[in-house]
N, C-alpha and C positions, 0 to 999 in steps of 0.2 A: 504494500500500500504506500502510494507517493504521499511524502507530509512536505507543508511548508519548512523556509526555511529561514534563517532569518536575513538573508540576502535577496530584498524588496524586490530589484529587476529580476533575478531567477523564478521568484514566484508567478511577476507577471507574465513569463513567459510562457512558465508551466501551462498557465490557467488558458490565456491564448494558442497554449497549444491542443491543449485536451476537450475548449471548448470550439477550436478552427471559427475563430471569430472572423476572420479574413473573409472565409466562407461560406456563412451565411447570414445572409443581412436582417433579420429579425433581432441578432444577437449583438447588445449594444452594451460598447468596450467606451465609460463615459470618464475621464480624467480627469481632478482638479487639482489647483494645489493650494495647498492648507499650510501655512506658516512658512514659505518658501520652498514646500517639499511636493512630493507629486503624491496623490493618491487615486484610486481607481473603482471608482462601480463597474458590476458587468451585473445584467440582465436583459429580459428577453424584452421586447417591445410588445404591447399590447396586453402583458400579464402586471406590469405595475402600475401603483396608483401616482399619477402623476403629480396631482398636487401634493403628496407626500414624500415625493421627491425632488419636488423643489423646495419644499422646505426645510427637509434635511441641509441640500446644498445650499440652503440661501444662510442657513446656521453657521454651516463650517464656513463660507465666504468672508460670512462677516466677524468671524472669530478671531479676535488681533491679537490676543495673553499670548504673549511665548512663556510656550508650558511645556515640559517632558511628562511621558505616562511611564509609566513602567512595563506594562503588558498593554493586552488590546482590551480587557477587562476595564480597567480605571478607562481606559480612551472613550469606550463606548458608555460608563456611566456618567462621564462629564460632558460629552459632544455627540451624542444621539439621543436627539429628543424625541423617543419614539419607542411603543410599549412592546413589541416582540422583536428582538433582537437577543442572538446567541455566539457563540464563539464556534469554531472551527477549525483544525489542524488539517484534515485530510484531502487530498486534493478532489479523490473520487466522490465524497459528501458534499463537498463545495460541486464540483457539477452537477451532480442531480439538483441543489438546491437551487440553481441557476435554471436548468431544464424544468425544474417543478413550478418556477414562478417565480422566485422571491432574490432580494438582491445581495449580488456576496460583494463587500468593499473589503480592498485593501492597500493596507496605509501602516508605513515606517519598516521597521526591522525589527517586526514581530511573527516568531511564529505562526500563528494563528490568525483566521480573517475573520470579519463581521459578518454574518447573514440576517440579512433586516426582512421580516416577515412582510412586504407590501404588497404584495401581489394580488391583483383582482382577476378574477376568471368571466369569461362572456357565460352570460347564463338568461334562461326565459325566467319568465315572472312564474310565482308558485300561483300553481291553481287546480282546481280537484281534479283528479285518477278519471283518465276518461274510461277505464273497465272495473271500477271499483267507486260507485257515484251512490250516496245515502241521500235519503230525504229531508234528511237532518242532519245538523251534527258540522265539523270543521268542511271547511271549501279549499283548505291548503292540500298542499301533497310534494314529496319527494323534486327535487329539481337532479341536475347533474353536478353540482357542484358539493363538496365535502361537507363542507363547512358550516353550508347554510342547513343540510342535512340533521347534521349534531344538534345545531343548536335550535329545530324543530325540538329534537327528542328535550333536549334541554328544557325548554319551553313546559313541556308537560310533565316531567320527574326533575323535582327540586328537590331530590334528595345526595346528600355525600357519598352514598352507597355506590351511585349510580359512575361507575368508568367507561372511557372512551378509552379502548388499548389503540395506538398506531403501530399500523406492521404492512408495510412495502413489499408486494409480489408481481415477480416478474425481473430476470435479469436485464432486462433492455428497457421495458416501460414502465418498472421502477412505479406501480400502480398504487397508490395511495388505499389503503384498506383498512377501515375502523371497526374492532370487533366491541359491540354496547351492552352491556349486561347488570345487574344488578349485585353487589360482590353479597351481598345476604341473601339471597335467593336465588341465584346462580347451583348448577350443580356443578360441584372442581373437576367431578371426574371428564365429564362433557367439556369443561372449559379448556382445560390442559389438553384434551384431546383433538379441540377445535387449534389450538395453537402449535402444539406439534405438527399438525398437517398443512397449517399455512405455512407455516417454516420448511414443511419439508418439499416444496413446490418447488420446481425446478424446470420453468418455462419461459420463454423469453416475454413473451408479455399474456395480459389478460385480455384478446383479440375481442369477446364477444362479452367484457365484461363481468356482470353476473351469474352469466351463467357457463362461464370458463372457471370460474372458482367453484360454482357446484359441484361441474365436474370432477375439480383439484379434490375437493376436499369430501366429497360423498362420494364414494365406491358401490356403484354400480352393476348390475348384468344386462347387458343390450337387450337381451329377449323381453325383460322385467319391464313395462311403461312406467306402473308406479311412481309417482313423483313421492322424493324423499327431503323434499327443499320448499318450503313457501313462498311467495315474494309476495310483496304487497309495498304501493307508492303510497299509502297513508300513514301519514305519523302518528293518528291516534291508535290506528291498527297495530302499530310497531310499539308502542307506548305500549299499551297494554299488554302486549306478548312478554315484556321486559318486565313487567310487573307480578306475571305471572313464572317467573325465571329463565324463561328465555334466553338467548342468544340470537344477538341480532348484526348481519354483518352488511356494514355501509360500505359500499365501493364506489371510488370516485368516477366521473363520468356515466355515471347510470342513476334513473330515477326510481330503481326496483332495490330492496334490499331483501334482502335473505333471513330468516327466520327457521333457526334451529334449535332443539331436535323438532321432525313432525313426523305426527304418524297418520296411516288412513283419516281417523273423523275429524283430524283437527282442521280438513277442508269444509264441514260440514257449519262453523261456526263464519258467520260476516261480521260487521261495522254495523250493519243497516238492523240486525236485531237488538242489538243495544242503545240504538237510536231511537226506539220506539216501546211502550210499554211492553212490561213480560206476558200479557197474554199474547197481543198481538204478535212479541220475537219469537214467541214458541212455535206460535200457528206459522206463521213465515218458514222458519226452521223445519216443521215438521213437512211442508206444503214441498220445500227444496229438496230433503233426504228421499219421498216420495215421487216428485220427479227424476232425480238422478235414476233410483231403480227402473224407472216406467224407459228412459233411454235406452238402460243397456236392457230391460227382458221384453221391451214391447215389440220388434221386431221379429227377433228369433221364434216370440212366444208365437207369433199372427200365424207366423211364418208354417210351424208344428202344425199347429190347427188345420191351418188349409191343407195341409199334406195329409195330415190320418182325422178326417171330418165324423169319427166314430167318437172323436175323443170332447168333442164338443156339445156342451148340453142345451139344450130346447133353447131355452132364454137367451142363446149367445152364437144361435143358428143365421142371427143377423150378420154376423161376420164374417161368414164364409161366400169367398167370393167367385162368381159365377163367371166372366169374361175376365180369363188371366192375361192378356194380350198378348200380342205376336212373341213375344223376349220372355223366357219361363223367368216365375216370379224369382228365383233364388237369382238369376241373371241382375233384373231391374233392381233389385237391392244394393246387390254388389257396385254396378253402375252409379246408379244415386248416389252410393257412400262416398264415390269417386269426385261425382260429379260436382255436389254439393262441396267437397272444398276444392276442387276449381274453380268456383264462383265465387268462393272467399278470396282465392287467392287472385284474383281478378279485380274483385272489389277492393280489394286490399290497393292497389296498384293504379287504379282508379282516380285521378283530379277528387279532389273532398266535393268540389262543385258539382261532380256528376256522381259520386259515389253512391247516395239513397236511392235515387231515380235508377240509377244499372242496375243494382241490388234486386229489386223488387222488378222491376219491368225483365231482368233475365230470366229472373227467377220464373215468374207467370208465363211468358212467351216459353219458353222452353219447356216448361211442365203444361200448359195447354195443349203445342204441339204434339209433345209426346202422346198424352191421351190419345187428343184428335187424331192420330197417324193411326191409333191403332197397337204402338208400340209397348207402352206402359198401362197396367191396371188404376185406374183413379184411386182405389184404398193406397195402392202402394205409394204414389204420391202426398197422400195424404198423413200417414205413419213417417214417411222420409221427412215431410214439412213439420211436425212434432218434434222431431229425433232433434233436427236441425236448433227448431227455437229452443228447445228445452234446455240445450247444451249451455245455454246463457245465462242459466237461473243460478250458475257458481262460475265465479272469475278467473278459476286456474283452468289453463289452456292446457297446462301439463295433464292435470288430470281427466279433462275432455277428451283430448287425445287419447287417455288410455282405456276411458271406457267406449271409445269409438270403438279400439283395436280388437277388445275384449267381445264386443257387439257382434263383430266381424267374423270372427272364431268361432261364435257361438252359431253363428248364420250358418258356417260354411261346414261345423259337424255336425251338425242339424239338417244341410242336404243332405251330405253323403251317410250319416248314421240314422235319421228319422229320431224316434223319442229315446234309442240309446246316446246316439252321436248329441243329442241336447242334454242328458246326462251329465255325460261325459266333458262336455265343453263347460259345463256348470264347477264341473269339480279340479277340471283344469285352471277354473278362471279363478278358485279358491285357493288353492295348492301357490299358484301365482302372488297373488297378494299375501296368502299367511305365510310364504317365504321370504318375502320382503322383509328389511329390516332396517330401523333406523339408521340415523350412524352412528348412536352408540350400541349399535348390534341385540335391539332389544326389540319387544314385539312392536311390527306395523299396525295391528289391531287391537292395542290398547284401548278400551277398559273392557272388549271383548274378548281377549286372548291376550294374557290372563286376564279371564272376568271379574271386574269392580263392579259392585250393581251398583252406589251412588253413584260412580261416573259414567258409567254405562245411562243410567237418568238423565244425565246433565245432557248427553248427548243430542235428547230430543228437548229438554225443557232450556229455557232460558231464565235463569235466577236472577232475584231480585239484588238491588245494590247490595243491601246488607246481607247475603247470602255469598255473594260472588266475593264480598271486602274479610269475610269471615271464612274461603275456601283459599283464600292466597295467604293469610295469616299461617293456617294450619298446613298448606302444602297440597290440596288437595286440589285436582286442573274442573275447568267447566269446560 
């Protein structure tokens, strides 16, 4: 590791060397001199706050006391008027600090340079989670920027308990990464274990963000969808997970942070049932858990039916359908399941100015068609158009996506098996899930496996304040 030295032009050269100022013109090499002597800022253009830089320099210009310091310590507590500022020896720490924003001076024949915290980041205005929207309740939400991030959580836990670790991942993009936890409600074995594996990351940057560190740091089976990571852009979402002991990990440049450990029901709780009285977040709640099943068994289930029509009773004789059209129904499922996210991924892609109107006018012209042609059965557009909206009644895409998959599985042993192959797909899709495992290697189906029956309750009801302030005291999750 290169350290300064106490021979002024050597260091400058270092730093000019290691930062190829010459090279690129964002990187700005700004000299003054101070008492007769030369000293040097370097930072990047556009990450500092300017008027805070000129007033630094308009200090040291106008500073006439011929004074000696002893170290850069005394220099910087007499001649920097300004609240975040540190020392620094290493050359490699001085450039990232450069890279990261903030400004490294140096000035006499001191080992050590100044790094002055000024640095401002481009960033949007906070405004609410466009997939995560209450009826009530805060309109803030997550931005990309660190700082502003924190001091959300901040905002809402005024307590000393409450730590910000910093821990840098990524050999190259050197990613800024704050783990947030409560040090009294925390569990150590989880916390230590979330920290060894950020440490033990060994990748040149964090490309995709947050969910390059999922990857890092939750170990995986590709077959497995199961999502074993939460995210969520609101801070009173993250607040309360923190309060509940949680681990929460903020990554810069992303509005999504991470929430760990999670197990299967912990997708089953929102924002929007605590926004609203406990009968109503229950009814909500139970309304959501009810739909998710209806997604992944209403298809396969129609699907059974129409295949062995013996197994259908009088009263539910309405569902079996009589014109399967040209494409056998297991066909037009599989299609639809296709089709419908190509139309997402289209809308997705889509001008915002045209995106509702393509949405809906695709959608109709295309499922009209198909009837009209003859190709698709109207129920089965109809079940696909359900599957579709229903997916929206919870905000994790992770876990959409896996009960898509699982939907899919079930469709497809269900052709080829009849009521065994639906079985069978059922106990497959079980075996899947009860083998998933957090990342502290514990059940995914907690408070069902091992069965808690109070938490196993909580899972449908929604408790009142004094109920929920009395189950984080004692340790016990809603």
């Amino acid at each position: 590791m290169i350290q300064l030295t106490s021979d002024y032009q050597e260091n400058v050269r270092l730093l000019d060397t290691m930062l190829e100022v010459d090279q690129n013109f964002d990187i700005v090499k700004r000299p003054l001199y101070f008492q007769g002597h030369e000293i040097v800022f370097y930072f990047i253009d556009g990450f500092v706050k300017d008027d805070i830089m000129e007033r630094i320099m308009e200090f040291l210009l106008a500073y006439s006391k011929e004074h000696s310091f002893a170290s850069i310590h005394d220099f910087s507590l007499s001649l920097i008027p300004y609240v975040e500022v540190d020392e620094q020896g290493s050359c490699s720490d001085l450039v990232t600090a450069v890279l990261s924003g903030s400004v490294v001076m140096l000035a006499g024949a001191y080992c050590e340079a100044l790094i002055i915290d000024a640095r401002t980041y481009p960033t949007r205005g906070m405004s609410e989670p466009e997939d995560d929207k209450v009826l009530r309740g805060s309109r803030d939400g997550f931005v990309e920027t660190l700082v502003f991030n924190t001091a959300l959580i901040r905002r809402r836990i005024r307590d000393t308990h409450l730590r910000m670790e910093y821990h840098s991942v990524g050999t190259k993009s050197k990613t800024d990464v704050v783990l947030c936890y409560l040090s009294t409600k925390a569990d150590a074995h989880v916390l230590e274990l979330v920290r060894t594996r950020m440490n033990e990351i060994n990748a040149d940057a964090l490309t995709m963000a947050q969910e390059s560190l999922a990857e890092a740091l939750v170990h995986t089976k590709w077959y497995n969808p199961f999502p074993k990571v939460r995210y969520t852009e609101r801070p009173d979402a993250a607040a309360s997970n923190i309060l509940e002991g949680k681990l929460v990990l903020i990554i810069d440049n992303s509005p999504s942070v991470l929430i760990l450990p999670t197990s299967f029901f912990d997708f089953v709780q929102e924002a929007q049932d605590y926004y609203l009285p406990p009968l109503t977040g229950t009814y909500l709640r139970i309304v959501r858990i009810m739909v998710f099943l209806l997604t992944l068994l209403i298809t396969p289930l129609w699907y059974l039916l129409n295949s062995n029509p013996e197994l259908v009773p009088s009263f539910l004789k309405f569902i079996i359908i009589k014109d399967t059209g040209a494409v056998s129904i297991i066909w037009q499922f599989l299609i639809l399941e296709f089709g419908i996210d190509a139309l997402k991924m289209a809308s997705l892609n889509t001008p915002s100015s045209l995106n509702s109107s393509f949405s809906i006018i695709g959608a109709l012209i295309l499922g009209d068609f198909a009837v009209g042609a003859g190709w698709f059965a109207p129920e089965v557009i109809l079940y696909m158009a359900f599957v579709a909206l229903a997916n929206f009644t919870q905000p994790s895409y992770e876990l959409g996506y896996a009960i898509k998959f699982m939907r899919v599985m079930l469709l497809v042993f269900t052709a080829v098996g009849g009521i065994v192959g639906f079985v069978i797909g059922l106990a497959m899709m079980g075996i899947i899930i009860a083998a998933n495992k957090t990342i502290t290697e514990t059940s995914y189906l907690y408070p069902l496996i091992p069965f808690q029956a109070h938490d196993f309750k909580m899972i449908f009801l929604r408790r009142k304040l004094q109920d929920h302030d009395a189950g984080i005291k004692d340790g016990t999750r809603n």
